[in-house]
C-alpha positions in Angstrom: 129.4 178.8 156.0 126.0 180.6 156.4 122.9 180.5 154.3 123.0 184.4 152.6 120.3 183.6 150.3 117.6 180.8 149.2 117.4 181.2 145.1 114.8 178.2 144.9 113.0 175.5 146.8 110.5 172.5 145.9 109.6 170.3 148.6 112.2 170.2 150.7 115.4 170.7 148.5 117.0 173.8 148.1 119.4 176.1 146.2 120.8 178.8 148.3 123.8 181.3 148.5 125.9 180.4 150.9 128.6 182.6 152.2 131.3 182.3 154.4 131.9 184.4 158.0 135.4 184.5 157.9 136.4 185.6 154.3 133.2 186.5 152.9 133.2 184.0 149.7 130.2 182.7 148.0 129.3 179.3 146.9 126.1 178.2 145.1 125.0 175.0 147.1 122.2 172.7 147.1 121.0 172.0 150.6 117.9 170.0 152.4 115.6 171.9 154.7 115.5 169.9 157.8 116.5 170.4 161.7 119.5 168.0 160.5 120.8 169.8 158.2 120.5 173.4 159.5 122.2 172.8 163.0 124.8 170.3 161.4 125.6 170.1 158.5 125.8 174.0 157.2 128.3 174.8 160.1 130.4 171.6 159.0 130.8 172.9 155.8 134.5 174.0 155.2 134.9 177.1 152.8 137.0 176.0 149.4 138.5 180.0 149.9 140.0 180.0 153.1 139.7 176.5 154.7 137.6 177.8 157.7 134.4 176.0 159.5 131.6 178.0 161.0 132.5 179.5 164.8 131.2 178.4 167.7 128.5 180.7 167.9 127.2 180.0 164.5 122.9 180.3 164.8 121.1 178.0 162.8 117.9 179.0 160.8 114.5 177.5 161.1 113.1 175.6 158.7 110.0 176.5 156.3 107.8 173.8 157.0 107.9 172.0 160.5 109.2 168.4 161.0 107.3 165.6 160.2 105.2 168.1 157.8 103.9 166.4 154.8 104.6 168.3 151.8 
C-alpha cells in the first residue's frame, strides 16, 4: 500500500487515501506521520483486495514536520 492522498492532519495524526500498487484498491486509513511509520509500517500493510505487501522498491515519503519537532 502507498499513501495516494492526505484528506486531513492535526499534529501528527493523519487520514489519508491509501492505494494499493498491485491491484489498484483504495482504503481510507488513519496513519501517524513519523520516519517509523513511513519506511515501515505503510509498506507492511497487506491490501484486504488482493492480499499483496508493498514491493521491494517501495519509496517512502518524508514527513511534514521533522523529527523531534515540537508541534
Amino acid at each position: 500500500m502507498k499513501i495516494k492522498q492526505i484528506l486531513d492532519q492535526h499534529r501528527r495524526d493523519f487520514t489519508a487515501i491509501f492505494e494499493c500498487e498491485h491491484c489498484e484498491a483504495t482504503d481510507k486509513l488513519r496513519g501517524y506521520d513519523d520516519d517509523n511509520f513511513h519506511e515501515h509500517v505503510v509498506p507492511a500493510m497487506t491490501c484486504k483486495a488482493c492480499g499483496k505487501k508493498a514491493p521491494a522498491e517501495y519509496r517512502a515519503l518524508r514527513t511534514k514536520h521533522p523529527a523531534g519537532a515540537v508541534l
